[in-house]
Chimera marker file (.cmm) of the C-alpha trace (Angstrom):
<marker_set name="trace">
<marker id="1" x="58.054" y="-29.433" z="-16.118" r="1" g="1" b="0" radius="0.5"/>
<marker id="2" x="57.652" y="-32.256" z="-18.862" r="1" g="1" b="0" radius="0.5"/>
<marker id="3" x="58.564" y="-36.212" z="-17.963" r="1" g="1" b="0" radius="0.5"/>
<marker id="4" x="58.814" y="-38.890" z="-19.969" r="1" g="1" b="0" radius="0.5"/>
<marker id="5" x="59.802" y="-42.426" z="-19.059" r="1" g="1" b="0" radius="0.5"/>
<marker id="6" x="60.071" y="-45.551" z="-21.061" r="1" g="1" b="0" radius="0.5"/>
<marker id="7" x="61.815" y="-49.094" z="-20.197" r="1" g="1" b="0" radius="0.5"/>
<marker id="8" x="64.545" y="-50.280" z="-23.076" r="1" g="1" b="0" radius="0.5"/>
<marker id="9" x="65.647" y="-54.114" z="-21.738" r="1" g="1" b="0" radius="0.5"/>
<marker id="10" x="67.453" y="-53.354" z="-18.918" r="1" g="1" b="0" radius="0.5"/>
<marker id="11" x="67.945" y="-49.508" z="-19.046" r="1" g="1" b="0" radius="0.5"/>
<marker id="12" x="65.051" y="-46.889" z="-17.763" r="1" g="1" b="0" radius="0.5"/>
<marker id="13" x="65.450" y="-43.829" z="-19.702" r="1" g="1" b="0" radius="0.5"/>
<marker id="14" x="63.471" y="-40.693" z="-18.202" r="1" g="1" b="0" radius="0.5"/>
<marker id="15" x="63.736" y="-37.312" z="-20.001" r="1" g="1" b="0" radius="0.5"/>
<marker id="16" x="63.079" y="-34.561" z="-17.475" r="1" g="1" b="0" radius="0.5"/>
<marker id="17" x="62.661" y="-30.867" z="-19.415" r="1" g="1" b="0" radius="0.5"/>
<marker id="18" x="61.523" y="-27.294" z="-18.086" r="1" g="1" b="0" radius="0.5"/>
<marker id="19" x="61.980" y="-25.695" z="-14.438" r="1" g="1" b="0" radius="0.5"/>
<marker id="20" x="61.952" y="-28.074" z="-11.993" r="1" g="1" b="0" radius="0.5"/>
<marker id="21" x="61.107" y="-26.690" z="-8.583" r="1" g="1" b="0" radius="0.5"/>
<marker id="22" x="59.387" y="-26.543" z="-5.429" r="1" g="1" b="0" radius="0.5"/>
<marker id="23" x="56.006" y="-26.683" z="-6.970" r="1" g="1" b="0" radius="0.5"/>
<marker id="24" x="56.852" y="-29.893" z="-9.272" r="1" g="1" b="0" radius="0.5"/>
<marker id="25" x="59.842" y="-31.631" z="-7.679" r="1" g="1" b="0" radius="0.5"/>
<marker id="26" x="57.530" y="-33.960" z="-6.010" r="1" g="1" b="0" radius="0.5"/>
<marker id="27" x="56.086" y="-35.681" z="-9.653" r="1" g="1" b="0" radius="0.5"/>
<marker id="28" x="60.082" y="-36.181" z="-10.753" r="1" g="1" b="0" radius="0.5"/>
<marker id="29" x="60.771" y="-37.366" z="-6.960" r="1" g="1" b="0" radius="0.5"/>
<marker id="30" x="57.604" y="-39.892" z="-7.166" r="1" g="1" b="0" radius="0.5"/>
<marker id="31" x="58.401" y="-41.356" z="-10.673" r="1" g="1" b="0" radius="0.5"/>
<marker id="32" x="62.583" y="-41.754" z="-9.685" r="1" g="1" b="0" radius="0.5"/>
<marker id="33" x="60.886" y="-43.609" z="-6.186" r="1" g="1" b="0" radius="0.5"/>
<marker id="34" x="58.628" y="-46.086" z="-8.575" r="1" g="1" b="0" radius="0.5"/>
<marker id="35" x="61.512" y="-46.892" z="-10.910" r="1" g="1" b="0" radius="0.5"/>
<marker id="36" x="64.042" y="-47.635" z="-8.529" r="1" g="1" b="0" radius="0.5"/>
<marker id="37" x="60.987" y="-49.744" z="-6.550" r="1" g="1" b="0" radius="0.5"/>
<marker id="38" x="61.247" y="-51.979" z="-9.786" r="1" g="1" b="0" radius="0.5"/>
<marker id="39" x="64.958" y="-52.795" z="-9.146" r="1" g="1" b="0" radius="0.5"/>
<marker id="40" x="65.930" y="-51.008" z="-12.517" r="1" g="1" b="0" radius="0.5"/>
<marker id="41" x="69.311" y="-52.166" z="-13.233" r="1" g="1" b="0" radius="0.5"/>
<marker id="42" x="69.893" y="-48.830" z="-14.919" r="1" g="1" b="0" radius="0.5"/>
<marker id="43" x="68.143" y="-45.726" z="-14.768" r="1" g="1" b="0" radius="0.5"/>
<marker id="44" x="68.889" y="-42.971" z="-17.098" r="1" g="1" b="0" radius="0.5"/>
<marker id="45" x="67.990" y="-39.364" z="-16.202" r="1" g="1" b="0" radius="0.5"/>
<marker id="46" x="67.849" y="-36.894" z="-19.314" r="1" g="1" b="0" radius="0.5"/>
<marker id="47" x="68.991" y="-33.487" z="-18.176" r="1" g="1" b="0" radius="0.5"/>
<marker id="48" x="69.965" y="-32.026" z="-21.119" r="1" g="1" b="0" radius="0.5"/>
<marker id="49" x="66.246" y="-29.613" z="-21.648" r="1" g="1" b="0" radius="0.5"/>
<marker id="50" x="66.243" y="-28.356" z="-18.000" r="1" g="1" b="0" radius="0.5"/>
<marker id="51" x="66.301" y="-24.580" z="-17.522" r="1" g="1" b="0" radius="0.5"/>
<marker id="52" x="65.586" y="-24.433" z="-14.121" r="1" g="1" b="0" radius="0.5"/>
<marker id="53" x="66.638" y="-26.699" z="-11.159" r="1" g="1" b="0" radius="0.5"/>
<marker id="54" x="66.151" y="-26.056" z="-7.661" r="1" g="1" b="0" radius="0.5"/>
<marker id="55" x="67.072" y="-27.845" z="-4.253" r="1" g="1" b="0" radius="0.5"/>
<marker id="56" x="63.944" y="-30.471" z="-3.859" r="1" g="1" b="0" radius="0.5"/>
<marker id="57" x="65.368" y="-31.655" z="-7.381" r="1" g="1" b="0" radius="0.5"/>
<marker id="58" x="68.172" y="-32.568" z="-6.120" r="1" g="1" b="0" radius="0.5"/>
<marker id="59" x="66.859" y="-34.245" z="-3.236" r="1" g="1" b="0" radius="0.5"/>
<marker id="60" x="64.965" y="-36.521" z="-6.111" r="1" g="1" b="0" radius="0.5"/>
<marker id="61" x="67.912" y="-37.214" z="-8.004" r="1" g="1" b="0" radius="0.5"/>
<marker id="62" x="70.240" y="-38.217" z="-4.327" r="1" g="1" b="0" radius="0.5"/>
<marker id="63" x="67.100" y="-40.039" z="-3.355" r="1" g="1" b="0" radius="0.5"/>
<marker id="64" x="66.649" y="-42.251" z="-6.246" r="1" g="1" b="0" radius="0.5"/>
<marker id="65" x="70.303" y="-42.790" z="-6.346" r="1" g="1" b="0" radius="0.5"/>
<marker id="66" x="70.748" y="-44.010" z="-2.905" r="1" g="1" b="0" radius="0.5"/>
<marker id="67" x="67.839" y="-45.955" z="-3.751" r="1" g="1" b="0" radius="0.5"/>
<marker id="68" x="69.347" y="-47.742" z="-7.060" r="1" g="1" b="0" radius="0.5"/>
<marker id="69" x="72.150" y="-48.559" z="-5.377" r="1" g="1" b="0" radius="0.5"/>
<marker id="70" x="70.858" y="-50.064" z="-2.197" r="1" g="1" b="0" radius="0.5"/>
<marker id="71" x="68.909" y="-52.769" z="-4.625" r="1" g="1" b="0" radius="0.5"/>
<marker id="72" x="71.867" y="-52.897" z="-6.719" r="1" g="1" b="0" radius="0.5"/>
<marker id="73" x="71.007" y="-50.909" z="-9.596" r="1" g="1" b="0" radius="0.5"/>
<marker id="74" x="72.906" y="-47.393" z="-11.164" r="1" g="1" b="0" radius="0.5"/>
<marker id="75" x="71.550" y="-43.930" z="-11.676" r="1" g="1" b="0" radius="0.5"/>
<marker id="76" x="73.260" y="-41.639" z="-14.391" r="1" g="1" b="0" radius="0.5"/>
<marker id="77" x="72.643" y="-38.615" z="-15.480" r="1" g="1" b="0" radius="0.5"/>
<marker id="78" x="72.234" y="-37.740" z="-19.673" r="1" g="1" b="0" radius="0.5"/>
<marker id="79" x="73.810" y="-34.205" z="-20.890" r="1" g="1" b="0" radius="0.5"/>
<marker id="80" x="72.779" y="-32.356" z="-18.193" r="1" g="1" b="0" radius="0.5"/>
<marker id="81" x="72.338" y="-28.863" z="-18.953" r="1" g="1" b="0" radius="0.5"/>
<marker id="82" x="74.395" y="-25.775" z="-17.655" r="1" g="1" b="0" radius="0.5"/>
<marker id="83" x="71.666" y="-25.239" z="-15.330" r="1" g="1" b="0" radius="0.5"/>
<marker id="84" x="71.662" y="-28.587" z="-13.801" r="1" g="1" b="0" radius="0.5"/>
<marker id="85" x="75.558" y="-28.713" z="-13.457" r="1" g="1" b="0" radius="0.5"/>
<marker id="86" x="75.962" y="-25.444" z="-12.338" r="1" g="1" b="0" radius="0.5"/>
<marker id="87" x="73.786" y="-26.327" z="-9.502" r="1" g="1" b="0" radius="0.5"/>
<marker id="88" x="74.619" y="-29.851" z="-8.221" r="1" g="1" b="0" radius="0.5"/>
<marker id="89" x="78.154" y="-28.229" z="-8.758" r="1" g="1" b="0" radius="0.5"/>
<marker id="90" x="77.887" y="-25.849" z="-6.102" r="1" g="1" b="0" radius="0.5"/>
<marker id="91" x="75.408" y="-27.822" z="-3.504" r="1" g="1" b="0" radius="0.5"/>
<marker id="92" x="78.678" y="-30.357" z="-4.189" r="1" g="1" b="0" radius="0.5"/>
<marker id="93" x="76.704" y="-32.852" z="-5.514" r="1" g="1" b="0" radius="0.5"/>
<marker id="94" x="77.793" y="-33.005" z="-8.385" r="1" g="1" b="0" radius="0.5"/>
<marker id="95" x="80.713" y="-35.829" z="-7.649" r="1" g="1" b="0" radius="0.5"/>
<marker id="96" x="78.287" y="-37.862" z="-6.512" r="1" g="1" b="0" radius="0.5"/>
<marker id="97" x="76.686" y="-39.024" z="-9.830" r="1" g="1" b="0" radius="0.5"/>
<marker id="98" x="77.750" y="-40.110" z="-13.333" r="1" g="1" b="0" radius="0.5"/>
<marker id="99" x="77.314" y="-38.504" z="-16.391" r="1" g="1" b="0" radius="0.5"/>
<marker id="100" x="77.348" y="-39.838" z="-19.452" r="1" g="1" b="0" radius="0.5"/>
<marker id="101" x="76.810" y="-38.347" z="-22.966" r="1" g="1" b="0" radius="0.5"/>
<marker id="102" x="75.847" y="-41.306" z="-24.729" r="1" g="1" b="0" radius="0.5"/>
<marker id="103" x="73.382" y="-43.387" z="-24.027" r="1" g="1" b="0" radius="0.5"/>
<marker id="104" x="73.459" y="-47.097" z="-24.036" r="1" g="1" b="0" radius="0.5"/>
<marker id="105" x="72.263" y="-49.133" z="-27.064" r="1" g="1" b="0" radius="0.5"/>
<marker id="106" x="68.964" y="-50.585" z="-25.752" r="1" g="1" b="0" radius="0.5"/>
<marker id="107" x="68.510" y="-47.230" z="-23.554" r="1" g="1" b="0" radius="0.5"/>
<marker id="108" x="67.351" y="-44.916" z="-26.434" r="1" g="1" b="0" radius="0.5"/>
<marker id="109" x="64.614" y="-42.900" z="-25.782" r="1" g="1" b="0" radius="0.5"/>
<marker id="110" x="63.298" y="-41.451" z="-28.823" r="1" g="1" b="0" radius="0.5"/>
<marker id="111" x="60.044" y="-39.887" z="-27.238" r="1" g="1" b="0" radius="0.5"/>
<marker id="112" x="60.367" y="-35.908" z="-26.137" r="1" g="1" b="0" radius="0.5"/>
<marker id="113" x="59.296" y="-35.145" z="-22.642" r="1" g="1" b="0" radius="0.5"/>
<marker id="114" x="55.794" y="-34.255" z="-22.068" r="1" g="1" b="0" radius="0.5"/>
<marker id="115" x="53.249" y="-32.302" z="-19.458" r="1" g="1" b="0" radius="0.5"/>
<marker id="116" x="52.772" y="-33.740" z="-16.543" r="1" g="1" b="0" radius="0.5"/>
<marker id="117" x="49.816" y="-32.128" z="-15.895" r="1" g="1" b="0" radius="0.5"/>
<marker id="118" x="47.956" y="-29.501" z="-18.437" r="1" g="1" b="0" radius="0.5"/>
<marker id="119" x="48.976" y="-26.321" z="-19.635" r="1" g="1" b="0" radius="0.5"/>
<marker id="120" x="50.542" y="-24.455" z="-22.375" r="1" g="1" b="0" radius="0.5"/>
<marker id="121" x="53.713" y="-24.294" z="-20.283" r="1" g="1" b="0" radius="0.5"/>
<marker id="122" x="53.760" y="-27.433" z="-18.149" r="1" g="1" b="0" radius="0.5"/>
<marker id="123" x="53.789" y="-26.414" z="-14.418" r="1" g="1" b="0" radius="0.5"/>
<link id1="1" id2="2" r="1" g="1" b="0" radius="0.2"/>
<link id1="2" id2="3" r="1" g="1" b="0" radius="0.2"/>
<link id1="3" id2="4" r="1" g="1" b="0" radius="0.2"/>
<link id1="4" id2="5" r="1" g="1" b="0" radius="0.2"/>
<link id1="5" id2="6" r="1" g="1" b="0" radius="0.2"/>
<link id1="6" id2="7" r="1" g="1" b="0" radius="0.2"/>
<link id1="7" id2="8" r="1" g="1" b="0" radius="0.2"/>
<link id1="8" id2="9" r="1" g="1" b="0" radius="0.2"/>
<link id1="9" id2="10" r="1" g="1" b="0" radius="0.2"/>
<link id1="10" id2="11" r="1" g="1" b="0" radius="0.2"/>
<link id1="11" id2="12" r="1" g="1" b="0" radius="0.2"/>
<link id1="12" id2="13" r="1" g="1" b="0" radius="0.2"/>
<link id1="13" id2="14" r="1" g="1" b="0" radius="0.2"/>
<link id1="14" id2="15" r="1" g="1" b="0" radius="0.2"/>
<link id1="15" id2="16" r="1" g="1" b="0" radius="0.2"/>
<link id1="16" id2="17" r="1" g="1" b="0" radius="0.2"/>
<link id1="17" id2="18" r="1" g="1" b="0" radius="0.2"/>
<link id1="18" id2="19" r="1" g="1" b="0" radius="0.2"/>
<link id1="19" id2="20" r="1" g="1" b="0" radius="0.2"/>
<link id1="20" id2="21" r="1" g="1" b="0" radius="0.2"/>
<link id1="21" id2="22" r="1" g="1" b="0" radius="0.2"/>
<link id1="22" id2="23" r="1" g="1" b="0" radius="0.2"/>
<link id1="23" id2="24" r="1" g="1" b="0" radius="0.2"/>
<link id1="24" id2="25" r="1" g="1" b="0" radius="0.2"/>
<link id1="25" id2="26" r="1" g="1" b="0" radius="0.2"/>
<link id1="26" id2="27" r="1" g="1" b="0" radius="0.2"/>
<link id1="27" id2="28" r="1" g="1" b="0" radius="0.2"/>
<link id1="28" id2="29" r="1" g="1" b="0" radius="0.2"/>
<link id1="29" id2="30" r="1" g="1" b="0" radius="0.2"/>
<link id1="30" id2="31" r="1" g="1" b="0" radius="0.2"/>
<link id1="31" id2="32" r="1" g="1" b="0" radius="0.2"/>
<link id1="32" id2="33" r="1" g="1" b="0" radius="0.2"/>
<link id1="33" id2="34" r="1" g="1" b="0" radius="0.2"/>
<link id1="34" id2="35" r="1" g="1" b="0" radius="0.2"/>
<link id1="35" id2="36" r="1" g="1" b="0" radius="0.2"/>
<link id1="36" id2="37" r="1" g="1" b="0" radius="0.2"/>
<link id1="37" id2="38" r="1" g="1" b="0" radius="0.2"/>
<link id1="38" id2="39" r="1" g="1" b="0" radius="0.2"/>
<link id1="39" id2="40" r="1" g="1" b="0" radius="0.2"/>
<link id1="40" id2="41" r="1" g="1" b="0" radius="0.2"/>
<link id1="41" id2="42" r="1" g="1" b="0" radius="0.2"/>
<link id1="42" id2="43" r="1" g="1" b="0" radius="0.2"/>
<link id1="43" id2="44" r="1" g="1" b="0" radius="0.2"/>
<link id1="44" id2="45" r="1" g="1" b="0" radius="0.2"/>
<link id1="45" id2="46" r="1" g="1" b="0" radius="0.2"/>
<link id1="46" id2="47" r="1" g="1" b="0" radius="0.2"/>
<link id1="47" id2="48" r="1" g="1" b="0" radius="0.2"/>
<link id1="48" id2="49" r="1" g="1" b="0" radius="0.2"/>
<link id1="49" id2="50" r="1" g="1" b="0" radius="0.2"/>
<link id1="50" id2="51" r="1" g="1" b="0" radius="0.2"/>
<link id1="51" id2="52" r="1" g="1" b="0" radius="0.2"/>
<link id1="52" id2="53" r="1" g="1" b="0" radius="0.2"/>
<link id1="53" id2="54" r="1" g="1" b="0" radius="0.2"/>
<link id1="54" id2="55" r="1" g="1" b="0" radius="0.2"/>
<link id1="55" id2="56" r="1" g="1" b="0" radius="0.2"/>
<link id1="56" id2="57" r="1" g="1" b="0" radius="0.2"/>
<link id1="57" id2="58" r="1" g="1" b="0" radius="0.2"/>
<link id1="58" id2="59" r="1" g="1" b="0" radius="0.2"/>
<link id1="59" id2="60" r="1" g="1" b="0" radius="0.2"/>
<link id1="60" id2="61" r="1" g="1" b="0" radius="0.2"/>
<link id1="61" id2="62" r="1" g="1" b="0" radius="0.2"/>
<link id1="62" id2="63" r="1" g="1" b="0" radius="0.2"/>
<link id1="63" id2="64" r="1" g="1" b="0" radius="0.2"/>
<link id1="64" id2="65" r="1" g="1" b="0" radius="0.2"/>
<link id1="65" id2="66" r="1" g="1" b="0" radius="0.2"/>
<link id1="66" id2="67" r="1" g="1" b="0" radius="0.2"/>
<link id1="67" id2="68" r="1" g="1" b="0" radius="0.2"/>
<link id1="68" id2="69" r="1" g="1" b="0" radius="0.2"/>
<link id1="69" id2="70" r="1" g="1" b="0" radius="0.2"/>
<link id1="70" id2="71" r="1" g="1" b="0" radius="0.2"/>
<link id1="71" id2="72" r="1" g="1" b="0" radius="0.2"/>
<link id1="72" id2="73" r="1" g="1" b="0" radius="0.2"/>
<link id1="73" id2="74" r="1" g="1" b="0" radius="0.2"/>
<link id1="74" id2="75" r="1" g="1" b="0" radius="0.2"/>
<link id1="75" id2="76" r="1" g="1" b="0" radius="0.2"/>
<link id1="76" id2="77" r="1" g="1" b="0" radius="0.2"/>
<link id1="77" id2="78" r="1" g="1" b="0" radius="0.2"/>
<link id1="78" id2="79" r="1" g="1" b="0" radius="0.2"/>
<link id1="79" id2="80" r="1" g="1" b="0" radius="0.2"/>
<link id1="80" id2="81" r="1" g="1" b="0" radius="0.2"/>
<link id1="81" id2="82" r="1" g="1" b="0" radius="0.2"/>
<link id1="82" id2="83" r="1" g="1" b="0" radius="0.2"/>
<link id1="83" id2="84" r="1" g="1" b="0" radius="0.2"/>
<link id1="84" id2="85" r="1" g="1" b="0" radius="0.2"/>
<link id1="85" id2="86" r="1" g="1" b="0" radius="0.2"/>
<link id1="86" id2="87" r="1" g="1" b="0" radius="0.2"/>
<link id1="87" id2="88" r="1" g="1" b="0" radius="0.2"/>
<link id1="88" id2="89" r="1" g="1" b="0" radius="0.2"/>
<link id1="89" id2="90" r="1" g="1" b="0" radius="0.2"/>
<link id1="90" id2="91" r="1" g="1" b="0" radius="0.2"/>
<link id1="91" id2="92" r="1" g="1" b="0" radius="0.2"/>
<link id1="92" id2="93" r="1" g="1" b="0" radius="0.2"/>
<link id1="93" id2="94" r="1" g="1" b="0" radius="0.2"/>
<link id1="94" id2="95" r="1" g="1" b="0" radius="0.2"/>
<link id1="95" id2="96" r="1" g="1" b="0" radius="0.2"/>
<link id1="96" id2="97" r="1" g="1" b="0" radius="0.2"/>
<link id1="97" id2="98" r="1" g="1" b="0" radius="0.2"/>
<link id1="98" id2="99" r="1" g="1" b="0" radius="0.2"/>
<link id1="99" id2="100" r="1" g="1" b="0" radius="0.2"/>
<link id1="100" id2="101" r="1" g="1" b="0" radius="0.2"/>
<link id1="101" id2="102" r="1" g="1" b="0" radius="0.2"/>
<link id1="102" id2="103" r="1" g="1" b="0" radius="0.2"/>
<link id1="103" id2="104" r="1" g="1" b="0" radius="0.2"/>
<link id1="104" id2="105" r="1" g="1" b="0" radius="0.2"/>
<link id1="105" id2="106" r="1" g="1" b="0" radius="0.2"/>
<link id1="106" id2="107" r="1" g="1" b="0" radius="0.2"/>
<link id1="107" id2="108" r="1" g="1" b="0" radius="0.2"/>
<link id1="108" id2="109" r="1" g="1" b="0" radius="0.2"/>
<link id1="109" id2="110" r="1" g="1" b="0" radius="0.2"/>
<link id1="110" id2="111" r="1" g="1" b="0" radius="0.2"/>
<link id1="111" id2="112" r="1" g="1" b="0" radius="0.2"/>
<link id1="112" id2="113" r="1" g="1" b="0" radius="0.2"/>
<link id1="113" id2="114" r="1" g="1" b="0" radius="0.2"/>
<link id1="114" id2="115" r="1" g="1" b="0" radius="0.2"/>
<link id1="115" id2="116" r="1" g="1" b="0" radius="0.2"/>
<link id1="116" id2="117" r="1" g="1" b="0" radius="0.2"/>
<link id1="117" id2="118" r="1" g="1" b="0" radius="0.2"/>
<link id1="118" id2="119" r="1" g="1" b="0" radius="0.2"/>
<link id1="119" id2="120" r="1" g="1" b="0" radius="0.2"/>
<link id1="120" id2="121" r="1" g="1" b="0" radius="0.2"/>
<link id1="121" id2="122" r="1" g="1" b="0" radius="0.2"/>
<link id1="122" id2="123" r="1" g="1" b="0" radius="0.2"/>
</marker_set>
């Protein structure tokens, strides 16, 4: 898994790319946690590069959002891919959180994903 994260004005743009499962959910899980601890108005998740997604992502994502909104902030999720859809569409999740194609102005995130720890793959 690769994460990126980077603060626009009031919009907190993480790109999230690669498999994200039992074995790395926890480094997406601790990184949603600390943004939403910052009272974020608006966090941005990018989806779009995510091949594999499994259950303790999910948790992160429904974590983080319940988090956002109890201090008042928003989660939404950018382009997830079929992967990601297909996933939080049949856990029935998938109601549950916005998506958006488009990202606001001051939320562009021009910076790819990167390892979270080293390897040629990410882990």
């Amino acid at each position: 898994m690769w994460l990126s994260c980077e603060v626009h004005g009031g919009v907190t743009t993480v790109s999230v790319a690669g498999e994200v499962d039992l074995s790395n959910a926890h480094l997406l899980a601790e990184l949603l946690e600390n943004v939403a601890g910052v009272r974020a108005p608006l966090v941005v998740v990018q989806l779009a590069e995510v091949t594999f997604f499994g259950a303790h992502g999910i948790e992160a994502l429904v974590r983080a959002r319940r988090l956002l909104t109890e201090r008042g902030g928003k989660l939404v999720l950018h382009r997830p891919s079929r992967v990601v859809r297909r996933v939080l569409d049949v856990t029935g999740t998938l109601p549950g959180f916005e998506i958006v194609t488009r990202l606001p102005p001051d939320g562009v995130d021009h910076r790819p994903a990167r390892p979270v720890a080293p390897g040629e793959r990410g882990s």
